[in-house]
C-alpha positions in Angstrom: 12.6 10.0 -50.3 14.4 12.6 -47.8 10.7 12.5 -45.9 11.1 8.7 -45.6 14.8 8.9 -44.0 13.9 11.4 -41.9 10.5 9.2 -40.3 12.9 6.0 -40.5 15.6 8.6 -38.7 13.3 9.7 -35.9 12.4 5.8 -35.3 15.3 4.9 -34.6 15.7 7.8 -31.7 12.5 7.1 -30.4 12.6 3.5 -30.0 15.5 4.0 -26.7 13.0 6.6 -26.0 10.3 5.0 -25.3 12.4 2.4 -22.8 13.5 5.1 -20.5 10.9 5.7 -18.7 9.8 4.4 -14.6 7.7 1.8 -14.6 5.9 0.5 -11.7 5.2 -3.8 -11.6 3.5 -5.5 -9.4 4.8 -8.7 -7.8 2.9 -11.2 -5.9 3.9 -13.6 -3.2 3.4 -16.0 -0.4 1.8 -18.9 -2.9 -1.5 -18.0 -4.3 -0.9 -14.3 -4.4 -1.7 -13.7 -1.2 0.6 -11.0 -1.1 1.1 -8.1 -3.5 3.8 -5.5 -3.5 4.4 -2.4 -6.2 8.0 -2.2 -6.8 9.7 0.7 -9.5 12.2 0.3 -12.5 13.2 3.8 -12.6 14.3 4.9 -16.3 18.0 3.7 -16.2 16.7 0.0 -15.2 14.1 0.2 -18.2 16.7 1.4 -20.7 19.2 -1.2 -19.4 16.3 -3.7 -20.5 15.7 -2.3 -23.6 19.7 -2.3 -24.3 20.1 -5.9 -23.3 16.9 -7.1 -25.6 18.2 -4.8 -28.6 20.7 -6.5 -30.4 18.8 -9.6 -31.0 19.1 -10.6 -34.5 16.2 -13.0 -34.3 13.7 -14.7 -32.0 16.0 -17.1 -30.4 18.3 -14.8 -29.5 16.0 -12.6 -28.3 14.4 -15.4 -26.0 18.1 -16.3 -24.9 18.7 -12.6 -23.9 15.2 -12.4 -22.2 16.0 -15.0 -20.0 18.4 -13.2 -18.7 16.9 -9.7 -18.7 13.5 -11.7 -16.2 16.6 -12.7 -14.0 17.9 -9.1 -13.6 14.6 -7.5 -13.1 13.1 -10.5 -10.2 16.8 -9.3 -8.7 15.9 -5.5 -8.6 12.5 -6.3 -7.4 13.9 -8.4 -4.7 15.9 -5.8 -3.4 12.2 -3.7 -3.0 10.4 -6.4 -1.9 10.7 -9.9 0.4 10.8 -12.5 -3.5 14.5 -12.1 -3.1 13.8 -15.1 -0.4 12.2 -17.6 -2.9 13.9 -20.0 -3.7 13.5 -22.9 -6.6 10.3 -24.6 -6.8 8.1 -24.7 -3.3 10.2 -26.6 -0.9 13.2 -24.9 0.4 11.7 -21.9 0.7 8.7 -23.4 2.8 7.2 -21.3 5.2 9.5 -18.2 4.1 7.8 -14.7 4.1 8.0 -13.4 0.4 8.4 -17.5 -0.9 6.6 -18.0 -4.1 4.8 -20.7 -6.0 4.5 -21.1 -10.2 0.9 -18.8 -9.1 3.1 -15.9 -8.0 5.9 -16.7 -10.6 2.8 -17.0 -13.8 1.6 -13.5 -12.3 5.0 -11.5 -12.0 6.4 -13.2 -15.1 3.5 -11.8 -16.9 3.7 -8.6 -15.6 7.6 -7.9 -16.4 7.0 -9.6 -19.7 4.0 -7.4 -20.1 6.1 -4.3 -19.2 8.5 -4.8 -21.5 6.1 -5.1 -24.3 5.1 -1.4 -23.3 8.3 -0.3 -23.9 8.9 -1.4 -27.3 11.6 -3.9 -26.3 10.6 -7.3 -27.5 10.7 -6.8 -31.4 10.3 -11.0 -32.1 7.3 -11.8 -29.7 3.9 -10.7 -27.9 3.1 -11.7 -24.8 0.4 -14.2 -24.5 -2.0 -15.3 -21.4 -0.8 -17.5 -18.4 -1.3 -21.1 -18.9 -1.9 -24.1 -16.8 -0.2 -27.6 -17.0 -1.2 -30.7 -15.3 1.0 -33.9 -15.0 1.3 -36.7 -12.7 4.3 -35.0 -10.7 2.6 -31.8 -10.5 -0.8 -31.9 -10.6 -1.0 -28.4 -12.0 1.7 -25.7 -13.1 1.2 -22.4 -14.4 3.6 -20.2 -16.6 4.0 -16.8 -18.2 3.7 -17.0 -22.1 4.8 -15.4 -25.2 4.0 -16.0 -28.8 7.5 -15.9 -31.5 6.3 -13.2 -34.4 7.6 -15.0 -36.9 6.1 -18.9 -37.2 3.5 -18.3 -33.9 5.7 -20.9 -31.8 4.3 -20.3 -27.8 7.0 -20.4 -25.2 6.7 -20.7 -21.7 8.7 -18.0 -19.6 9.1 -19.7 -16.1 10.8 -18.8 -13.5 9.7 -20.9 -11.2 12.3 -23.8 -11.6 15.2 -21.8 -10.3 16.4 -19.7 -7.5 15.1 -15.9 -7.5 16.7 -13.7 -10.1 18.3 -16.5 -12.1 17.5 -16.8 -15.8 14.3 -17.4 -16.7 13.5 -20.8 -18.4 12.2 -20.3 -21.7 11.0 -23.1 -23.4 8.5 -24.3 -26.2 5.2 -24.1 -24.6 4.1 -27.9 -26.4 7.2 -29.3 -24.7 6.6 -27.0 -21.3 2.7 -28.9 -21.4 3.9 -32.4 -21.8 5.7 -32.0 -18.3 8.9 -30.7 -19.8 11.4 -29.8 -17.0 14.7 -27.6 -17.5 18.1 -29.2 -17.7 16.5 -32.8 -18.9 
């Protein structure tokens, strides 16, 4: 018994651990990906991440509270790199150096979420592969992923709909593939 409190002891100090660390992601840009740029969480930015994801007491909450972590982290890789210029969707950012498209967004997305994963952070989901959307407003759209742990729900983690560093738009990947928008 002492043997099993001590393991479930050392856990519990090596899950922050295991956040505070530098990591290095890199974000794409210019539509298409036609630029690429390496830009560094140092270990207080990764354990701020892991702090904010933490006390999520299921998969919702932890989806709410990763919206927001995505936001923070395009912010701090916007003040490394010219995607602090992007702006929502691909039109009033147009011709803007550093201006990215869902392509750019799918990629980064990915990687952050990706990153995160690494660290230990996200307790209620795995990341999943970027998908693709068609519609008859868009004629294609892709998106970040991630899969909930629990009932295997897929969610769409899209920043493209909004201004850089705002909260990410999280939302059920069914309803994201039918054209869903945020806000509607």
């Amino acid at each position: 018994m002492r043997t099993l409190l001590l393991g479930a002891a050392l856990l519990a100090v090596a899950a922050p651990l295991r956040a505070a660390v530098d990591a290095e992601v890199e974000v794409c840009f210019n539509y298409g990906c036609l630029a690429r740029q390496t830009v560094h969480f140092s270990a207080d930015d990764m354990q701020a991440v892991h702090d904010a994801l933490q006390p999520a007491i299921d998969a919702a909450d932890e989806r709410q509270r990763l919206a927001d972590v995505i936001g923070s982290m395009y912010r701090r890789a916007g003040e490394q790199s010219p995607i602090h210029a992007d702006r929502a969707g691909d039109f009033l950012d147009d011709g803007v150096y550093g201006r990215m498209d869902c392509i750019d967004h799918a990629h980064t997305t990915a990687r952050l979420l990706e990153r995160i994963e690494q660290t230990g952070a996200l307790r209620f989901h795995r990341v999943t592969a970027i998908e693709r959307r068609t519609s008859w407003l868009i004629l294609q759209h892709f998106s970040a992923t991630m899969e909930a742990l629990d009932d295997g729900t897929r969610w769409a983690v899209d920043t493209w709909f909004r201004d850089h560093g705002r909260p990410a738009v999280v939302m059920d990947l069914d309803t994201w593939k039918d054209g869903g928008y945020p806000d509607e």
